[in-house]
C-alpha positions as CSV (number, residue, x, y, z in Angstrom):
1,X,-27.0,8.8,1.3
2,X,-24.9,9.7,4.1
3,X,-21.2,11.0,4.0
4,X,-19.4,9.7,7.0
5,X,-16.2,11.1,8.0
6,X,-15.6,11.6,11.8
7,X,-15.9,8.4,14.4
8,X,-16.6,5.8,11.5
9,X,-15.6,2.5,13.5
10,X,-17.8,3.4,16.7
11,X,-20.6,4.4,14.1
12,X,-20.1,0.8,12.2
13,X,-20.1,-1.0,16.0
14,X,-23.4,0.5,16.3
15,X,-24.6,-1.0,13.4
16,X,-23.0,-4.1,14.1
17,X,-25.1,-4.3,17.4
18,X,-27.9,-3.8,15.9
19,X,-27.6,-6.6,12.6
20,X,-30.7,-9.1,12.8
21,X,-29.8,-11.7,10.4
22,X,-26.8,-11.0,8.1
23,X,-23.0,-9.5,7.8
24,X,-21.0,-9.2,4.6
25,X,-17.5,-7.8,4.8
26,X,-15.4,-7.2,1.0
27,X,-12.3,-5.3,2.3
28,X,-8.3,-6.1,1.0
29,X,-6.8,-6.5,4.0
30,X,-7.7,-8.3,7.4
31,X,-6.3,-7.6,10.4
32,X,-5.6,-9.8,13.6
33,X,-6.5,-6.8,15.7
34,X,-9.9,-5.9,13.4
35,X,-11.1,-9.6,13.8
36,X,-10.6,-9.7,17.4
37,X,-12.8,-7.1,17.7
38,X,-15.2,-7.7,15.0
39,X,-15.6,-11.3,16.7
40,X,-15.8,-10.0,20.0
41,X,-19.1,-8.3,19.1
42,X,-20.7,-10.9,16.8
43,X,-20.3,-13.7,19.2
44,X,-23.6,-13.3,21.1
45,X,-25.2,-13.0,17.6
46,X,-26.2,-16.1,14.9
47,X,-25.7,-14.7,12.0
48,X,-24.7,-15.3,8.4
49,X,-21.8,-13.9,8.1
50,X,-19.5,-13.9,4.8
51,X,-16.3,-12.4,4.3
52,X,-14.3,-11.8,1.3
53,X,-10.9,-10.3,0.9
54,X,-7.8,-10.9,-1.7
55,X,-6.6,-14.3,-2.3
56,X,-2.5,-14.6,-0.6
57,X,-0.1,-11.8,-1.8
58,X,2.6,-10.1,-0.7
59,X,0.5,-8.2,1.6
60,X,0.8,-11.3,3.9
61,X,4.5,-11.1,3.6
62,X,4.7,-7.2,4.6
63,X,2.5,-7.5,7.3
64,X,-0.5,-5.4,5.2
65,X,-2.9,-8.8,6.1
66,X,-2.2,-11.4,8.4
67,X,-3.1,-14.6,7.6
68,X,-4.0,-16.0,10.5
69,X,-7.0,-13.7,11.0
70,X,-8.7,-15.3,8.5
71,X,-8.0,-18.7,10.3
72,X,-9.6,-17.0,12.8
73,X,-13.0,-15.7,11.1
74,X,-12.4,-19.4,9.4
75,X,-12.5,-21.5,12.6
76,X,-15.6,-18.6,14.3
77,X,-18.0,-20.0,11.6
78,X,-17.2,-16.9,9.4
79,X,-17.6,-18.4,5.8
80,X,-14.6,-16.9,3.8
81,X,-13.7,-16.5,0.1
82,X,-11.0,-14.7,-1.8
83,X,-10.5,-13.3,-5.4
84,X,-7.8,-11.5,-7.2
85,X,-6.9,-7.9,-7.3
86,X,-9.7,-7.0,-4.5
87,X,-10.0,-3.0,-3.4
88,X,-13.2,-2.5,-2.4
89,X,-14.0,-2.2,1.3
90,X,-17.8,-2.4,2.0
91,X,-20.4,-3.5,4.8
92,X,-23.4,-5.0,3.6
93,X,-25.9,-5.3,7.1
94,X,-28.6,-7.5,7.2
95,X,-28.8,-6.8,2.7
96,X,-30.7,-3.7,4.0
97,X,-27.9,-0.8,4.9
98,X,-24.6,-0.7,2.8
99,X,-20.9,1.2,3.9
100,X,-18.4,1.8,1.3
101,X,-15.2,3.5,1.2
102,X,-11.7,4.0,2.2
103,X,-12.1,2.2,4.9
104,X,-13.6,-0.5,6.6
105,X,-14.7,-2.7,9.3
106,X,-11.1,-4.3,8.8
107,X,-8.6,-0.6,8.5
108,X,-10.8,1.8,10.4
109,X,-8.6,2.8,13.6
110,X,-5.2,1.1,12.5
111,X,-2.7,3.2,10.8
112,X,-5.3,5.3,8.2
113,X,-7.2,7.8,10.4
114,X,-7.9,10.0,7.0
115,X,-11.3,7.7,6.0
116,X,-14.2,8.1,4.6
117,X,-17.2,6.2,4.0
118,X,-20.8,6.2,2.8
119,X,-23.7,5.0,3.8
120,X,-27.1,4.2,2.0
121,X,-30.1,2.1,2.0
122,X,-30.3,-0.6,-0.6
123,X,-32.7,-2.2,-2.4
124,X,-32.7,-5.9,-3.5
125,X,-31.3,-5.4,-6.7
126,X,-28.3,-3.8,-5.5
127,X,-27.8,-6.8,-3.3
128,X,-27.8,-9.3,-5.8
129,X,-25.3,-7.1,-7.9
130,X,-23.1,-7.0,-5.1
131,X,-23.0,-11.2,-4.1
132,X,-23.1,-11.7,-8.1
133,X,-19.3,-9.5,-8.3
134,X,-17.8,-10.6,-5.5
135,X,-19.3,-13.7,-3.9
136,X,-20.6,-16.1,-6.8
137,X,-18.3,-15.0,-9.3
138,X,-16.5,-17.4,-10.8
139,X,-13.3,-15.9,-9.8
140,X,-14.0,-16.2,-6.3
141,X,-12.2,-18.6,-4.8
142,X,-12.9,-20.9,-1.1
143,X,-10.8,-19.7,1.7
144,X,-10.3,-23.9,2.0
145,X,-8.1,-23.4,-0.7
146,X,-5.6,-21.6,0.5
147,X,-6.0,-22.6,4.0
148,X,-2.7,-25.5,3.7
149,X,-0.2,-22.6,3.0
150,X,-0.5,-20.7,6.3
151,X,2.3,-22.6,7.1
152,X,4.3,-21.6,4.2
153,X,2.9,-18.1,4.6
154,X,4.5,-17.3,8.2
155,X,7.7,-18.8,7.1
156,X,8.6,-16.6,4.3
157,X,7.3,-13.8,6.3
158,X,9.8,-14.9,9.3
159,X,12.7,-15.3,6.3
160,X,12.0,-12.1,5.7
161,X,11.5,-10.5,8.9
162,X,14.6,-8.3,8.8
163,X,13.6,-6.8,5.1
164,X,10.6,-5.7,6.5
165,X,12.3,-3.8,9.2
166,X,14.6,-2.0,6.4
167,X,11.5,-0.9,4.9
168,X,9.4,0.5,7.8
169,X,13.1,2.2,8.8
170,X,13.1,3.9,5.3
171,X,9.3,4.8,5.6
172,X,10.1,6.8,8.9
173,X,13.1,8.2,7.4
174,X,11.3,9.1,4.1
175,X,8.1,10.1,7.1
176,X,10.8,12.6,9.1
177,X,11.6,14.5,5.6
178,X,8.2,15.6,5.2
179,X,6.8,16.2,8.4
180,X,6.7,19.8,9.5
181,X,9.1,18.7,12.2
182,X,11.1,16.3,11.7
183,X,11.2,14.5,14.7
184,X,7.9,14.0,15.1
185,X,7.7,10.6,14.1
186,X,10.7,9.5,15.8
187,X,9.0,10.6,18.9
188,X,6.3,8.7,18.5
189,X,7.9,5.7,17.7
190,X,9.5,6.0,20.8
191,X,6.0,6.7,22.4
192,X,4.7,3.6,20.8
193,X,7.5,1.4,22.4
194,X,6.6,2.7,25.8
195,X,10.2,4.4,25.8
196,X,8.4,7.6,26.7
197,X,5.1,8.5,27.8
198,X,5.0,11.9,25.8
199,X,6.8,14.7,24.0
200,X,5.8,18.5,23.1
201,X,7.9,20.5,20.8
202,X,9.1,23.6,22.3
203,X,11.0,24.7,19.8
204,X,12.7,23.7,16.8
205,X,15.3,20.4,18.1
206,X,13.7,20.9,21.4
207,X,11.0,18.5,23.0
208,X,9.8,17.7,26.4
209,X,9.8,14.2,27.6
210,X,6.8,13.1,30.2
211,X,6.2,16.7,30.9
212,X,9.1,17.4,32.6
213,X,12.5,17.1,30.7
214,X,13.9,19.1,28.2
215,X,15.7,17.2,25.5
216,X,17.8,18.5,21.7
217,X,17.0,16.1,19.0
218,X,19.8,16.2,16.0
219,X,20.1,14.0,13.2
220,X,22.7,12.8,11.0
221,X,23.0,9.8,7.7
222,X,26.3,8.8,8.2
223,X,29.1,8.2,6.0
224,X,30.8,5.7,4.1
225,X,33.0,4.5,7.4
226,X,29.8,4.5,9.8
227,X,30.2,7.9,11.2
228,X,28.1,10.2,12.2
229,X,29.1,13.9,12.2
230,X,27.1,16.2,14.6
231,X,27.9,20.0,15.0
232,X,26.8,21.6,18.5
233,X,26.4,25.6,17.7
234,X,27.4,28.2,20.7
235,X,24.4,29.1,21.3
236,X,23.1,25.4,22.2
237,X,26.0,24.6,23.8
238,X,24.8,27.5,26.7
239,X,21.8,25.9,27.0
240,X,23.8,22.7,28.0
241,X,26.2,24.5,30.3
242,X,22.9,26.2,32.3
243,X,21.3,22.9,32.2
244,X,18.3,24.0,30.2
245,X,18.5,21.0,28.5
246,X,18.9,17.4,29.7
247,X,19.9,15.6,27.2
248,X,21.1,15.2,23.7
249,X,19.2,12.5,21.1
250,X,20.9,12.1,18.0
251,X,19.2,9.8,15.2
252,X,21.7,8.0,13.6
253,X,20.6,7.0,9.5
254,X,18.0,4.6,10.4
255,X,15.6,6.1,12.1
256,X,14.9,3.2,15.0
257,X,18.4,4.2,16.0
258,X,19.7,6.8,18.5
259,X,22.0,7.9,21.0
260,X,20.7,10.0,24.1
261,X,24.0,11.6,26.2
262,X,22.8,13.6,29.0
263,X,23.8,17.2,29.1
264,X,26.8,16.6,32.1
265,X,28.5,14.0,29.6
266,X,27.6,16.6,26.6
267,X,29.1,19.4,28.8
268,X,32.2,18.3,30.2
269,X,33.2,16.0,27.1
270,X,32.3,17.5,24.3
271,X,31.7,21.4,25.2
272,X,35.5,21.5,26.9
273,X,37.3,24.8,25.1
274,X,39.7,22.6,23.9
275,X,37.5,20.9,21.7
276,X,36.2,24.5,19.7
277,X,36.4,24.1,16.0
278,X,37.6,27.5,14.3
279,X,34.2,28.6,13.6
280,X,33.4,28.5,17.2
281,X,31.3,25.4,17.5
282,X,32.1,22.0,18.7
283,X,32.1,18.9,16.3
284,X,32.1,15.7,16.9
285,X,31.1,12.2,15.4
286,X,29.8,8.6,16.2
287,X,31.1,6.0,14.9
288,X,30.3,2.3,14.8
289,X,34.0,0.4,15.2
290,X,32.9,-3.3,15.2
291,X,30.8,-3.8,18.2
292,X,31.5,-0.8,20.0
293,X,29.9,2.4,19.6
294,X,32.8,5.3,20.0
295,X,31.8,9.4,20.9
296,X,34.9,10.7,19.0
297,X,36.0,14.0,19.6
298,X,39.5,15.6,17.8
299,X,40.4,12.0,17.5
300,X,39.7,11.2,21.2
301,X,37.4,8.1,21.6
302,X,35.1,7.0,24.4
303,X,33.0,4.4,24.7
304,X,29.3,5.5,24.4
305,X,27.0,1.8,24.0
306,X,25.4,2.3,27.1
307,X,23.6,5.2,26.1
308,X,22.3,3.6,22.8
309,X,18.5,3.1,22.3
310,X,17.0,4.6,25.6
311,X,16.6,7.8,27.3
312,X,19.4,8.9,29.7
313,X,19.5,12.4,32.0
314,X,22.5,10.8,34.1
315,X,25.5,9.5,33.9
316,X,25.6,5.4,33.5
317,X,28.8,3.3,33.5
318,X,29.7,1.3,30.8
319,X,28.5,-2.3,29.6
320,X,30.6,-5.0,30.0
């Protein structure tokens, strides 16, 4: 027995190159992204390969399996079943070399990089265990089966589409109160929608973007009229004024949503003397009014959409 915990897909692609006559995949979820690559390797190679994961569930409707990979493995010559209440994830090769484990051939390199698998030699009597449980059983059912309600599927999950946002928004949020810093998934978002190339934390609220600017991340949940109140100490407020920092991101509630003002709007709107609250610091908020998106200061209002949702170091003029 072998405990695998570093590198487990290119370890599995190995073994994958090196099947001779048989694949058998149990694992909950399927990917689109898994398949393609699963496929992309197998297709040089005749071999009987089986498949079976859980029969259709919500996890098609939250995105946790997509339905149309299995069309895929369906329509490759991949003979696929499903049963109930599946959480196994194991690789059976050739009936000779067996994974199992967190992950699988389907998860490993998504959004889990914590796996852990094991690998041992099996004899024939474990084989026949494992088909009897989980591909003759008589809960098992023929992908064929299910195969008329793709269509149905991937309309719910379009219906849907905008309750699935609310939820990964609330995982980020409930993500950005446990992370050591706070902003660190934020960033990455960002870094996943090819808004920015990178980010290093400096220091706490500060980042640099693309290894060159300097930006101050704040956050705020809003209020009851859509407003979001920000306070700007003195001391950040010098590193404005000396142009140490670019720009200033505020998160607004939902995580997906920000406004970046760079540091000349930030200095000579917000950090005038005028503006001083008694304690010394500057406040301010933002507030959704309708369509617009306002920068209110002391009751003063300017019209701030053009800086919502990207990164800005300069002035831009306003949308029409």
């Amino acid at each position: 027995m072998e405990i695998i915990t570093d590198n487990l897909y290119q370890r599995l692609e190995t073994e994958l190159e090196n099947i001779n006559t048989s694949i058998f995949i149990i694992s909950p979820y399927i990917k689109v992204h898994a398949v393609d690559r699963l496929l992309k390797i197998l297709k040089a190679k005749k071999l009987d390969s089986k498949l079976v994961t859980r029969t259709p569930s919500i996890d098609f409707i939250t995105g946790a399996s997509d339905f149309e990979a299995l069309t895929q493995l369906h329509e490759s010559g991949v003979q696929v079943r499903m049963i109930d209440s599946l959480h196994t994830n194991v690789c059976l090769f050739d009936n000779k070399k067996l994974y199992i484990g967190s992950g699988g051939l389907m998860d490993i390199g998504s959004d889990y990089p914590k796996n852990m698998i094991i690998s041992q030699d099996v004899e024939k009597d474990d084989v026949e265990t494992i088909y009897k449980e989980y591909w003759n059983h008589s809960e098992v059912k023929e992908f064929s089966s299910y195969k008329t309600l793709e269509v149905d599927i991937l309309r719910v999950k379009e219906k849907y589409n905008s309750v699935q946002n609310q939820l990964k928004n609330a995982q980020l949020d409930l993500s950005m109160l446990l992370e050591t810093s706070p902003f660190d998934l934020f960033l990455t978002n960002l870094r996943q929608k090819n808004i920015i190339d990178t980010y290093n934390q400096v220091c706490d609220f500060v980042f640099k973007l693309n290894n060159n600017q300097l930006v101050y991340l704040m956050k705020s949940n809003g209020n009851q009229n859509d407003a979001f109140c920000f306070e700007i100490s003195q001391k950040v407020a010098r590193l404005f004024k000396e142009q140490k920092i670019r720009a200033l991101i505020l998160i607004l509630k939902e995580s997906g949503t920000f406004v970046c003002l760079p540091y000349s709007l930030v200095a000579n709107k917000i950090l005038k003397r005028s503006n001083q609250a008694g304690n010394g610091d500057w406040n301010f908020e933002i507030i959704y009014k309708q369509k617009e998106v306002l920068l209110s200061i002391r009751q003063k209002e300017l019209p701030i959409g053009q800086y919502v949702g990207g990164i800005n170091f300069r002035i831009k003029a306003k949308k029409i």
